[in-house]
DRENDO-1510 file (C-alpha; in Angstrom, 1 decimal, always signed):
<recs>
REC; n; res; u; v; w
REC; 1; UNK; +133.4; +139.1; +96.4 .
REC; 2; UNK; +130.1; +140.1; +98.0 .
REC; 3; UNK; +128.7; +137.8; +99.6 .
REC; 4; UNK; +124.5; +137.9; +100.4 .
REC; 5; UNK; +123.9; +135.7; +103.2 .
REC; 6; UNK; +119.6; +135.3; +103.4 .
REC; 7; UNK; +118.9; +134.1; +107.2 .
REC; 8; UNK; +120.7; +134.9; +110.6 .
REC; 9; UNK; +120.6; +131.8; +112.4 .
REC; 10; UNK; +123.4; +129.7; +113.4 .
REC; 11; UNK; +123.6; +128.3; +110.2 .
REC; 12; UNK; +123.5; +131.7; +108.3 .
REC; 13; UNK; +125.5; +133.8; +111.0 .
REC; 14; UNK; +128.4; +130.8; +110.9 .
REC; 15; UNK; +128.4; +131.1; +107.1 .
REC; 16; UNK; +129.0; +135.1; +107.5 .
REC; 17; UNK; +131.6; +134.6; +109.8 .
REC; 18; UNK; +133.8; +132.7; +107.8 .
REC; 19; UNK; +133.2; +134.5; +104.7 .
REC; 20; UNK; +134.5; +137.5; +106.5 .
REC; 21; UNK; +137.5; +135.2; +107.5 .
REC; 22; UNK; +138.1; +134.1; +103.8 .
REC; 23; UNK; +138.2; +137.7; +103.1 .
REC; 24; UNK; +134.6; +138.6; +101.8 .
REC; 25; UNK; +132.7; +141.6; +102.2 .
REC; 26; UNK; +129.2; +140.4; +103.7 .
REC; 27; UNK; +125.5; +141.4; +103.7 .
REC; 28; UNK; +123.5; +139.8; +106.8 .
REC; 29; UNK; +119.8; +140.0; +105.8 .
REC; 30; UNK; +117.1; +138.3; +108.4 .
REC; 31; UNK; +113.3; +139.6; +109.0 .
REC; 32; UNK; +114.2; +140.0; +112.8 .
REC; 33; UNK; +115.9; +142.4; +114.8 .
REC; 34; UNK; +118.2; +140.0; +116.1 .
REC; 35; UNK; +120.4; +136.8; +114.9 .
REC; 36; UNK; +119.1; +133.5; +116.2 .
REC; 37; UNK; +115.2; +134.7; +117.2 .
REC; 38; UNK; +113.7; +131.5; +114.9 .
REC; 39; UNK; +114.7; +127.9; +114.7 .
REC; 40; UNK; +118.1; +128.4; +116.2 .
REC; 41; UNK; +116.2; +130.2; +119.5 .
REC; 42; UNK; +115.4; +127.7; +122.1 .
REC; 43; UNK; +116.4; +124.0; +120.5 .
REC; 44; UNK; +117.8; +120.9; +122.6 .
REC; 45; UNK; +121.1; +122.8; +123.4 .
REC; 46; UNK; +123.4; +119.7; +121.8 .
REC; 47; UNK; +125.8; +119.2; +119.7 .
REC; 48; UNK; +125.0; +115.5; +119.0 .
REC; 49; UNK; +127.8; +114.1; +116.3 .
REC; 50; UNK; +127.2; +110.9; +117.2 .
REC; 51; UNK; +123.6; +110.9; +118.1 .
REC; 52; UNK; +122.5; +112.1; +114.6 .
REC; 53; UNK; +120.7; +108.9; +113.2 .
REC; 54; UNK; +118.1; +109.8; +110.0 .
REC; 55; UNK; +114.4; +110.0; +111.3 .
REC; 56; UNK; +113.8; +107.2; +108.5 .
REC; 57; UNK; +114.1; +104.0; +109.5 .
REC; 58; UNK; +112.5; +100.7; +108.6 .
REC; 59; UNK; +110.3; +100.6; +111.7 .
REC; 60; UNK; +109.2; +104.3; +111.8 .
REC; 61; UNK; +106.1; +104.0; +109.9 .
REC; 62; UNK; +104.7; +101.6; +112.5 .
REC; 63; UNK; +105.5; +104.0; +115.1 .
REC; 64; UNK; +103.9; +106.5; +113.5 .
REC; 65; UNK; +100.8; +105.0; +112.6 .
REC; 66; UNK; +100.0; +104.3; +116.2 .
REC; 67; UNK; +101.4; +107.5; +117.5 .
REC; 68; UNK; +98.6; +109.2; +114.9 .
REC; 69; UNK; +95.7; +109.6; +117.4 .
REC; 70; UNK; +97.8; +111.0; +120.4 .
REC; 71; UNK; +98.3; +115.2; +120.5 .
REC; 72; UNK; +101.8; +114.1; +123.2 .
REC; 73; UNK; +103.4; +111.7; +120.7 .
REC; 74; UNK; +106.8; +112.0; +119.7 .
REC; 75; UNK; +106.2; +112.5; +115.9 .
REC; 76; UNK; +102.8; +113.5; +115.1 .
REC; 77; UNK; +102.1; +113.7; +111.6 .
REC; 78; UNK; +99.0; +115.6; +110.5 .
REC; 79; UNK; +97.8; +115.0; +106.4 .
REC; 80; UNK; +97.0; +117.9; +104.7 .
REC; 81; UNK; +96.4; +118.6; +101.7 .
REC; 82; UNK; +99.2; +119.6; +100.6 .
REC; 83; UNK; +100.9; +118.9; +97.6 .
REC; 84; UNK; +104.5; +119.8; +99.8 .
REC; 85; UNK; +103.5; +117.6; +102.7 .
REC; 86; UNK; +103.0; +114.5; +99.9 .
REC; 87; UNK; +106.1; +115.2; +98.0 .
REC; 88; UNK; +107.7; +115.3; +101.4 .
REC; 89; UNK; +105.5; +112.1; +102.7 .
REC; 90; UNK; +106.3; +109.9; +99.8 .
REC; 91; UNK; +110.5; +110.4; +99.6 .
REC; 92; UNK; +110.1; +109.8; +103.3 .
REC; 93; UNK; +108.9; +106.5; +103.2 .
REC; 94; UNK; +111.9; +105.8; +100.3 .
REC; 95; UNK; +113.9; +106.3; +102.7 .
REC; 96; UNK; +112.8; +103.7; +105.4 .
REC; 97; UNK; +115.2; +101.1; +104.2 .
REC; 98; UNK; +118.0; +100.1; +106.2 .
REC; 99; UNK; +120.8; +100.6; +103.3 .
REC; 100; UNK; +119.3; +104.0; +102.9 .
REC; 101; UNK; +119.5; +104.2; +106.8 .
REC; 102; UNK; +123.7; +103.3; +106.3 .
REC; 103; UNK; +123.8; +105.9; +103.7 .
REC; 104; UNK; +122.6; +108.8; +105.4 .
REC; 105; UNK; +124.2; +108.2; +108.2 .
REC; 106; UNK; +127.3; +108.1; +107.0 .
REC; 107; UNK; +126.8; +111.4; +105.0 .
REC; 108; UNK; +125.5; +112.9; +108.2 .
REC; 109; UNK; +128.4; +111.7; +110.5 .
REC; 110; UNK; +130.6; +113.2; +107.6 .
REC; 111; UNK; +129.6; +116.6; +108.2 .
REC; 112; UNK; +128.9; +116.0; +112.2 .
REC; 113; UNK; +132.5; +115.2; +112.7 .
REC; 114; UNK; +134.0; +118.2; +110.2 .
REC; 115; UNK; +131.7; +120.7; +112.0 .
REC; 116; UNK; +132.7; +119.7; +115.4 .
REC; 117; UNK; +136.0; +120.4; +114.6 .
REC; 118; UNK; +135.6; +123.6; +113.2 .
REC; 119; UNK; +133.9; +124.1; +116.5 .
REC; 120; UNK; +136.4; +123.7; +118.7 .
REC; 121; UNK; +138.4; +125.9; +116.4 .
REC; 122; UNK; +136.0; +128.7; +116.2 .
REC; 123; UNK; +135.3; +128.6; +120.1 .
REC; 124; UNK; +138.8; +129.5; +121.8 .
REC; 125; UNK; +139.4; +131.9; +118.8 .
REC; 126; UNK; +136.6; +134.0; +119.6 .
REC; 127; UNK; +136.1; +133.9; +123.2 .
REC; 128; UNK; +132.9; +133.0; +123.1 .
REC; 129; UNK; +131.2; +131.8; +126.2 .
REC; 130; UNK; +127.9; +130.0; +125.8 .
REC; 131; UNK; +127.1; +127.6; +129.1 .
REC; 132; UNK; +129.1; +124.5; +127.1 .
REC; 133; UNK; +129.4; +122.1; +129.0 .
REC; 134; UNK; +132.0; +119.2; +127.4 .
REC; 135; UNK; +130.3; +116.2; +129.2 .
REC; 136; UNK; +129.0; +114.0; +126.3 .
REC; 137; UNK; +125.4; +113.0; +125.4 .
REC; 138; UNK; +123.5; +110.5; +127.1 .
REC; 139; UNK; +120.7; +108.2; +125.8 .
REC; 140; UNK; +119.0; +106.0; +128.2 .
REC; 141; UNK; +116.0; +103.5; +127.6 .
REC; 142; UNK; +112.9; +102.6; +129.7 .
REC; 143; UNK; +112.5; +99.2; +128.0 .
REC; 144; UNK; +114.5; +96.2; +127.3 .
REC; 145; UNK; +113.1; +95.9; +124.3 .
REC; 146; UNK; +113.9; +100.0; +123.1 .
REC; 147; UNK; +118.0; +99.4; +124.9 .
REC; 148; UNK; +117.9; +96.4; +122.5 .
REC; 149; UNK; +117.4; +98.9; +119.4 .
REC; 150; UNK; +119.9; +101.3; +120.9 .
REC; 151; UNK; +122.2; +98.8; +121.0 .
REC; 152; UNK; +121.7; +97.7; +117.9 .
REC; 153; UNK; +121.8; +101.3; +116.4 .
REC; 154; UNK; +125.2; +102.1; +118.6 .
REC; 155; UNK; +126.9; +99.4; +116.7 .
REC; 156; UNK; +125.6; +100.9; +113.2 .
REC; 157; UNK; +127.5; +104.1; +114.3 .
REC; 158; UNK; +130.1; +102.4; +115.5 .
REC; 159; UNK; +131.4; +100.8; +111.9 .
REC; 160; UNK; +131.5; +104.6; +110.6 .
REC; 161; UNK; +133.8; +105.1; +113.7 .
REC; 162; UNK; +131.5; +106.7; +116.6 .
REC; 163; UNK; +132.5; +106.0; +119.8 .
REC; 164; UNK; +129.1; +105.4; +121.4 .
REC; 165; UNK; +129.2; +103.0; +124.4 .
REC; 166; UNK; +126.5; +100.5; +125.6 .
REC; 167; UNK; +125.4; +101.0; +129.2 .
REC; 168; UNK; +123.8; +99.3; +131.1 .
REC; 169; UNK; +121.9; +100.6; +134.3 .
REC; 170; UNK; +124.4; +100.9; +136.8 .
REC; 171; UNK; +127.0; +102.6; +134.6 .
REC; 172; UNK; +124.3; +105.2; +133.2 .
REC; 173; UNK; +123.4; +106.0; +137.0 .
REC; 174; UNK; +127.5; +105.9; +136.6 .
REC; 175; UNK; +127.8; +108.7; +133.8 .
REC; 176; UNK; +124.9; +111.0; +135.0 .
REC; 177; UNK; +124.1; +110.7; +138.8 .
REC; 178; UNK; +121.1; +112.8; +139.1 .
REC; 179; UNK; +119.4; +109.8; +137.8 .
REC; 180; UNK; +119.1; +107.8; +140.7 .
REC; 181; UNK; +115.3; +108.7; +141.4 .
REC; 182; UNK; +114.5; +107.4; +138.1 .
REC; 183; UNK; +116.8; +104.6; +138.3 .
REC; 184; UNK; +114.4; +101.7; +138.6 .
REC; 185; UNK; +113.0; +102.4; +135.1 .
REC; 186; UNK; +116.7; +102.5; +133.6 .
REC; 187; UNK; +116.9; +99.2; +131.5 .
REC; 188; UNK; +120.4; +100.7; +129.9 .
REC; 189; UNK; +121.8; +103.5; +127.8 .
REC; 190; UNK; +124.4; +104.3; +125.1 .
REC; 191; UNK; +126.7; +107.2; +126.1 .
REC; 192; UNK; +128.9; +109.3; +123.6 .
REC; 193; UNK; +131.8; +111.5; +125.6 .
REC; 194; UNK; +133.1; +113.3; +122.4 .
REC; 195; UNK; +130.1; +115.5; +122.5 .
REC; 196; UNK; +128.5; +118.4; +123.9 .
REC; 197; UNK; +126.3; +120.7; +124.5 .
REC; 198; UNK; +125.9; +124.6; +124.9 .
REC; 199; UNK; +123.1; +127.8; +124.3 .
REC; 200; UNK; +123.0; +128.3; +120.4 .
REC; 201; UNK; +121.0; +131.6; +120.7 .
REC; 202; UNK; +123.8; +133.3; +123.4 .
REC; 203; UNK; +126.5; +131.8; +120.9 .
REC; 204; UNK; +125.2; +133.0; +117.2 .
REC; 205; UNK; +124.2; +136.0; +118.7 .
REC; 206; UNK; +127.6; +136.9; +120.1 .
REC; 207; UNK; +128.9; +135.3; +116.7 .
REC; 208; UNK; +126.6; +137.7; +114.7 .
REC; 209; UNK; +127.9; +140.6; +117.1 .
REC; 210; UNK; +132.1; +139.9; +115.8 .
REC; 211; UNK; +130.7; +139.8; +112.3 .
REC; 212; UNK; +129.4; +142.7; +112.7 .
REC; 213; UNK; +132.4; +144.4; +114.0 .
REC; 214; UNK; +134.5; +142.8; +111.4 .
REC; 215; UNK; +132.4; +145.3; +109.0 .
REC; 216; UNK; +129.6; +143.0; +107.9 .
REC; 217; UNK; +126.7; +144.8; +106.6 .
REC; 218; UNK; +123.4; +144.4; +109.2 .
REC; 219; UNK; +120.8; +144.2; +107.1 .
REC; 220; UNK; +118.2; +143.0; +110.7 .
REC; 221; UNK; +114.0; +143.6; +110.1 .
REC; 222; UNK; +114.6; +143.9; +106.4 .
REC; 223; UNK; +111.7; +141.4; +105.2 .
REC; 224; UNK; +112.8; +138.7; +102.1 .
REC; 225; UNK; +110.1; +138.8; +99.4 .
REC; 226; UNK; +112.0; +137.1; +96.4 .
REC; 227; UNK; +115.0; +136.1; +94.7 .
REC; 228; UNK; +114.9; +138.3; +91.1 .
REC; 229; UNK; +116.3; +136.3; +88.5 .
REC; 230; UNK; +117.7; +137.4; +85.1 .
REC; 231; UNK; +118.3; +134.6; +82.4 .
REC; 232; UNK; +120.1; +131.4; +84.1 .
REC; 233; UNK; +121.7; +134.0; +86.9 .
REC; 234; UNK; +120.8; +135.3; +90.1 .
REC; 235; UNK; +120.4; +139.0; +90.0 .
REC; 236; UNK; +119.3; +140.1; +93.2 .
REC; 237; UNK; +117.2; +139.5; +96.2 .
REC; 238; UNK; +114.0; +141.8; +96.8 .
REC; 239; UNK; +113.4; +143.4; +100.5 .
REC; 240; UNK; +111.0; +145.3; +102.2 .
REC; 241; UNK; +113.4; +147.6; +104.4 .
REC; 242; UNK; +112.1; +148.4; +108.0 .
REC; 243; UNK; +111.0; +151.7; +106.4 .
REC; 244; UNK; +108.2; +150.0; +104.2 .
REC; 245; UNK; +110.2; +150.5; +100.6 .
REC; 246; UNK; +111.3; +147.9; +98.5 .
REC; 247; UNK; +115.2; +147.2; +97.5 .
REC; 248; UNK; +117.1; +145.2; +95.2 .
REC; 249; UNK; +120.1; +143.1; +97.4 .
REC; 250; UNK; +122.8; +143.0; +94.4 .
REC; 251; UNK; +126.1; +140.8; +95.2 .
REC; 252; UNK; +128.2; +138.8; +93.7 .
REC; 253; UNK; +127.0; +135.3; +95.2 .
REC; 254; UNK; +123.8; +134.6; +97.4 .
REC; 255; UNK; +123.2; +131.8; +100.0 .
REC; 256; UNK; +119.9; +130.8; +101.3 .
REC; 257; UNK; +120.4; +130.2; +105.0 .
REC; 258; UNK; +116.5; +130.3; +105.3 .
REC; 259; UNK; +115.8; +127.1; +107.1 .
REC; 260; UNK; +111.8; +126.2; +106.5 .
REC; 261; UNK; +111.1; +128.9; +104.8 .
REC; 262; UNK; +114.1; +128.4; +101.9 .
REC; 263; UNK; +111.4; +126.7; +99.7 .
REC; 264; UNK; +109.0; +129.9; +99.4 .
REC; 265; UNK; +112.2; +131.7; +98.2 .
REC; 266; UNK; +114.0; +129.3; +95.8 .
REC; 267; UNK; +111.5; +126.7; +94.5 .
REC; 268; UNK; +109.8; +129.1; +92.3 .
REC; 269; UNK; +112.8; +130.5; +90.5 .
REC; 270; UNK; +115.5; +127.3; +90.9 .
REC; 271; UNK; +115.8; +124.2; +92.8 .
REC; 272; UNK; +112.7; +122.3; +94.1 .
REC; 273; UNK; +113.6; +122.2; +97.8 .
REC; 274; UNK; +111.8; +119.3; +99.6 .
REC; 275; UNK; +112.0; +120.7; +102.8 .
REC; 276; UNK; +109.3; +120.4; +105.2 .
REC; 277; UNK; +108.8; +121.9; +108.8 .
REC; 278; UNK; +109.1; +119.4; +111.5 .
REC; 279; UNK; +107.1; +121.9; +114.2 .
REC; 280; UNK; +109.4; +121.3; +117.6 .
REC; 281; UNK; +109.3; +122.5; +121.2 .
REC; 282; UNK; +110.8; +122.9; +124.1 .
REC; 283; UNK; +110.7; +124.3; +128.1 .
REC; 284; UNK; +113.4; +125.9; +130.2 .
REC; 285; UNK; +112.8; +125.9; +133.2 .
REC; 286; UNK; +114.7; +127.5; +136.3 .
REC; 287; UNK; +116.5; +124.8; +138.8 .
REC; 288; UNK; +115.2; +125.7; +142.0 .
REC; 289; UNK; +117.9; +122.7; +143.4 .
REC; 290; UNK; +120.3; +122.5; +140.3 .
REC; 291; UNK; +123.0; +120.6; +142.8 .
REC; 292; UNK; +120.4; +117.8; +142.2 .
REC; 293; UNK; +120.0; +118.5; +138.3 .
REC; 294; UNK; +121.7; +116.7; +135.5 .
REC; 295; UNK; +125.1; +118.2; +134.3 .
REC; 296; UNK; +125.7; +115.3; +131.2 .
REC; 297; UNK; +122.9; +116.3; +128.3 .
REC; 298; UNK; +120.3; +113.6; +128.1 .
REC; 299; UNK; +118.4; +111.9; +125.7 .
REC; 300; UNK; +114.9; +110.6; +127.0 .
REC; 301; UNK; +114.1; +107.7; +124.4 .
REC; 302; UNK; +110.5; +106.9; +125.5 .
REC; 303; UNK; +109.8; +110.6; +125.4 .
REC; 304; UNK; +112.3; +111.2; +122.3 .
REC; 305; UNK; +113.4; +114.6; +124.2 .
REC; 306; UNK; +116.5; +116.2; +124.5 .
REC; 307; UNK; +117.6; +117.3; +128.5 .
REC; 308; UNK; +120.6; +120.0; +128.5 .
REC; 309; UNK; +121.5; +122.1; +131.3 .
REC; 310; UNK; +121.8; +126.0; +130.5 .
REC; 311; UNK; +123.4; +127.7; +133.6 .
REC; 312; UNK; +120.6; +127.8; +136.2 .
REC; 313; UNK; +118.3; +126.8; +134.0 .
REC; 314; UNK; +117.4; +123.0; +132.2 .
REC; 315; UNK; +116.1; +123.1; +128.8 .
REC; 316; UNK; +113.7; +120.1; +127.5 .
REC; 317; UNK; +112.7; +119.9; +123.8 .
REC; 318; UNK; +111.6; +117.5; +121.6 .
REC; 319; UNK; +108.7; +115.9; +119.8 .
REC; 320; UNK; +108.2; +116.4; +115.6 .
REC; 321; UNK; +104.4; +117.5; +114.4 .
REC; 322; UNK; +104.4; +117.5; +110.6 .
REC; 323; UNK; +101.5; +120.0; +110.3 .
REC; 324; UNK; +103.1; +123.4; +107.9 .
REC; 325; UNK; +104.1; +126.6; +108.7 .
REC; 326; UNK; +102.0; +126.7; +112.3 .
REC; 327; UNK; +104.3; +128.2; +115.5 .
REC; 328; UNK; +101.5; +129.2; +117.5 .
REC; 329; UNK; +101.8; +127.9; +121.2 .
REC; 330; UNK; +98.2; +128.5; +122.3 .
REC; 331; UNK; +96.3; +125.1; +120.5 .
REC; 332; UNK; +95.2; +122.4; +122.6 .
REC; 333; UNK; +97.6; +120.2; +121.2 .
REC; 334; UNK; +100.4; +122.9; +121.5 .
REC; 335; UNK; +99.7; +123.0; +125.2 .
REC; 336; UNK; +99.3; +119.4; +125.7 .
REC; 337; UNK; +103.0; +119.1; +123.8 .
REC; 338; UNK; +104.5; +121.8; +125.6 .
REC; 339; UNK; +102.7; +120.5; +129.2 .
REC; 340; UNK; +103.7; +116.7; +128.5 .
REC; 341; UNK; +107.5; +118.0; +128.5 .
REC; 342; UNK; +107.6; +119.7; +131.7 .
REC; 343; UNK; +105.5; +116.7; +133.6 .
REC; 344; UNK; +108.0; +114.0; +132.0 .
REC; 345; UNK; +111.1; +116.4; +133.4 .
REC; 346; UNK; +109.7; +116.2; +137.1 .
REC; 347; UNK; +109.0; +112.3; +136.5 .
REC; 348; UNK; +112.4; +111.9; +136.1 .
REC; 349; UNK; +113.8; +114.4; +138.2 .
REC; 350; UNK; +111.4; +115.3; +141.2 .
REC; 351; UNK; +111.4; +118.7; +142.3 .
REC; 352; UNK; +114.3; +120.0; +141.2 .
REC; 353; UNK; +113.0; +122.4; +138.7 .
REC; 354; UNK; +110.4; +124.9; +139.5 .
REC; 355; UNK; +107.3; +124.2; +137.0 .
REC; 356; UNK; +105.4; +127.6; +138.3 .
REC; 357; UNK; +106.7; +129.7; +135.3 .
REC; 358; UNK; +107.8; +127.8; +132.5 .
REC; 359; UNK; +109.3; +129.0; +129.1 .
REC; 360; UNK; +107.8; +127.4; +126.4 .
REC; 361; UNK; +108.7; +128.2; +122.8 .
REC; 362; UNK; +108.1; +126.5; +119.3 .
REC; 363; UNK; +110.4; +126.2; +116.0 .
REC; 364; UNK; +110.4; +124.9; +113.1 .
REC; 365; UNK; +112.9; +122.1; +111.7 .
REC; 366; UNK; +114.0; +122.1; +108.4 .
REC; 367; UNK; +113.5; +118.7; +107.9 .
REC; 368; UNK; +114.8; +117.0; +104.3 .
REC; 369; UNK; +113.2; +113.1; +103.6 .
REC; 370; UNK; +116.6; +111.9; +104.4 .
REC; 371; UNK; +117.2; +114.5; +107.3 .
REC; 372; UNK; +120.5; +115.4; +104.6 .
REC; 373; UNK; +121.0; +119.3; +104.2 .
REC; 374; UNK; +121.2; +121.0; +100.8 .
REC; 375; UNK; +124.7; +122.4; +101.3 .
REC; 376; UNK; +126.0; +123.7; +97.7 .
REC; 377; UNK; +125.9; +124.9; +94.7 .
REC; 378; UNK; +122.2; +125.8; +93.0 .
REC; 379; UNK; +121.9; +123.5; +89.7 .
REC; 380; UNK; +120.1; +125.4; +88.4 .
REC; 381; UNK; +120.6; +129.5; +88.9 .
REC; 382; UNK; +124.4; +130.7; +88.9 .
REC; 383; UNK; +125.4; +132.7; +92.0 .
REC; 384; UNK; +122.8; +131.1; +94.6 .
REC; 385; UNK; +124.4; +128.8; +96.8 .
REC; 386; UNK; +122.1; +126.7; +99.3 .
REC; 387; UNK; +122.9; +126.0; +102.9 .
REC; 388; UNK; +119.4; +124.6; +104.5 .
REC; 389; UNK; +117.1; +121.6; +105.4 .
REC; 390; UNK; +119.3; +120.9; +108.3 .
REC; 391; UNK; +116.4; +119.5; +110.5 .
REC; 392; UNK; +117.1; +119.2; +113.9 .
REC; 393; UNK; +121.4; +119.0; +113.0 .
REC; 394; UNK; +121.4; +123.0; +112.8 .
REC; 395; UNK; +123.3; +123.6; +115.8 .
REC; 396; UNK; +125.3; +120.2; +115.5 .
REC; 397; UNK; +126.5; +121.5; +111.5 .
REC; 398; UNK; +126.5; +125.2; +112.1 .
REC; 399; UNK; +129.9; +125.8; +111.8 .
REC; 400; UNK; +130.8; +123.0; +109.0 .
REC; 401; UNK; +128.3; +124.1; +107.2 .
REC; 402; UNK; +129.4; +127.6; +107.3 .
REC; 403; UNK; +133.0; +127.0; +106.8 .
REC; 404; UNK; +132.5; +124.7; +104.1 .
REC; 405; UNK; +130.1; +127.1; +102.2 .
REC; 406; UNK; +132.8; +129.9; +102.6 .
REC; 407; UNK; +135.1; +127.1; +100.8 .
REC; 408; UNK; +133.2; +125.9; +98.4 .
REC; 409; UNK; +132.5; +130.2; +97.3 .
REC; 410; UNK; +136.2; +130.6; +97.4 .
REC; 411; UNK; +137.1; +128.2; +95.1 .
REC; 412; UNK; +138.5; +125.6; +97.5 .
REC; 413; UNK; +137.3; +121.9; +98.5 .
REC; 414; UNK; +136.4; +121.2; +102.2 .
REC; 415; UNK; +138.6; +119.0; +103.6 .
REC; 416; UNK; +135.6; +116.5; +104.1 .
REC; 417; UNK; +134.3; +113.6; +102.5 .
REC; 418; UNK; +130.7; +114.5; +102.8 .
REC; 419; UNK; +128.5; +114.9; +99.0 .
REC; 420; UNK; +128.0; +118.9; +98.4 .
REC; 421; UNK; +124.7; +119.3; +96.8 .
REC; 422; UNK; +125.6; +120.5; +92.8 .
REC; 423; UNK; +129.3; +120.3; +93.6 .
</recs>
């Protein structure tokens, strides 16, 4: 068949890959020049299987009612009116229920675990180097009372069979060394081994390079204005080429790999999407003394910010702000956001990094109320398949995701037990 793939992030590019491996003939189609230049460009770096709890829980909307006020919060929600932002706001809320909670999780460490080992496939049979680094993910806390809720959530992932150990402080200094300056303000940590963490814009783009060469069409600054329906099928997807003229994208089958944006496309022609931007950022900094930086990928809970060294270089990204379509990086509150995560890197690791020319950069996350991706079949158009809403999992399901949507398009079930959307 011929496969249109709509979006060249890691999610798209992996989906490409392994339709060209099932034997497809592929169309790549993204508005940039380049794979990977959106959400997939600059994110935490990890590929967290076992660190991949929903963001609905019974005691977020405390959390976020007093985090409301402050533009450095880790979620910041900002109402709008906007029928989207309510739609997403109310299923959201449905969701912060602790057998909900179980639920998702379960779906989500479905697909973590099936994607990490198409990973680890994928990696040795391309050749792909990407600065992984195979040390595990650690969580530590600044609070008893916050290591008493890691705890508690390391057991829930523990009955659906994640390794994730309970630390406490000496054995997290134990684990990730570097640490020792912050030490004092360690009350514990939970530490997973089994996962990683790497550069997903070096790796999709080398990924979108072999597709490429495997005779993938390259369909790069060719803008997406709207899927062109005819009767209960999918005819076509309309472009405006680099040249200024508009084509008609024909194939056999189409998946949306659109992240945020998936909604403008699909919503007003099939599925009602509720995905809504979570706006992220993040820093990378250059290590001026990277002996004395952190190897093991970090997660800061009182900052709720990922740590992952890149190289020479440490990247820190994190925080949520629920506020539309907006990437711009010079607001006051972008600036406070992007500042607060370069001052909370040298609070807990003093001069190691040099904070003189920082990289900052904001993406939007995909985010679904139950941070569950739509990965299937349309119900609704024939021939449009749907692989978005990942959230901040994109890297983590990149490769399931793709290999299971090149499955699913062939014909075959994925040997998973996760739910496929209108499969």
């Amino acid at each position: 068949m011929k496969v249109v793939v709509l979006g060249a992030g890691i999610v798209g590019v992996s989906t490409a890959w392994y339709l060209l491996e099932a034997g497809h003939d592929v169309v790549l189609v993204d508005r940039q020049p380049d794979a990977a230049l959106e959400t997939s460009y600059a994110n935490g770096a990890q590929i967290s299987v076992s660190f991949c709890e929903p963001w609905a829980n019974a005691w977020v909307p405390i959390k976020v009612a007093k985090w409301l006020l402050r533009d450095d919060s880790p979620l910041l929600f900002r109402p709008r009116l906007e029928l989207a932002q309510m739609r997403y706001g109310l299923a959201f809320l449905r969701e912060c229920t602790s057998a909900a909670f179980e639920r998702n999780v379960e779906e989500l460490v479905q697909l973590g675990r099936y994607s990490h080992a198409r990973l680890k496939e994928l990696v040795p049979a391309t050749g792909i180097e990407y600065n992984r680094l195979e040390k595990g993910i650690l969580h530590f806390f600044s609070s008893q009372q916050d290591f008493d809720n890691g705890a508690a959530g390391a057991e829930v992932m523990r009955r659906h069979g994640v390794d994730r150990r309970v630390l406490n402080r000496d054995e997290v200094l134990k684990v990730e060394p570097a640490l020792a300056p912050f030490g004092p303000n360690i009350f514990g940590g939970t530490y997973t081994p089994s996962d990683e963490s790497g550069d997903a814009l070096v790796f999709t783009q080398k990924l979108a390079q072999k597709c490429f060469e495997r005779g993938a069409e390259k369909r790069f600054n060719n803008h997406i204005l709207a899927l062109e329906r005819r009767g209960d099928e999918l005819a076509g997807v309309r472009v405006r080429t680099p040249e200024g003229r508009t084509e008609t994208i024909t194939g056999d089958s189409f998946v949306v790999a659109l992240a945020s944006y998936a909604p403008q496309l699909v919503n007003p022609v099939a599925d009602c999407l509720n995905i809504y931007p979570a706006k992220g950022y993040s820093a990378t900094l250059r290590l001026k003394q990277p002996e004395k930086a952190s190897t093991v990928s970090l997660l800061d809970d009182t900052r709720k910010i990922a740590i992952s060294r890149l190289g020479d270089h440490v990247r820190i990204a994190g925080t949520a702000e629920l506020a539309g379509l907006d990437t711009a990086l010079n607001t006051p509150t972008a600036r406070t956001r992007c500042e607060a995560l370069v001052r909370r890197y040298e609070a807990l690791f003093p001069g190691v990094a040099d904070l003189s020319e920082p990289n900052f950069w904001t993406g939007l996350r995909p985010s679904t109320p139950t941070n569950i991706p739509y990965l299937g079949r349309s119900k609704k158009l024939k021939k449009l398949w749907l692989n978005c809403g990942h959230g901040t999992l994109g890297w983590t399901h990149g490769a399931g995701s793709g290999h299971a949507m090149a499955e699913l398009i062939s014909g075959r079930k994925p040997p998973t037990d996760f739910h496929f959307y209108g499969v």
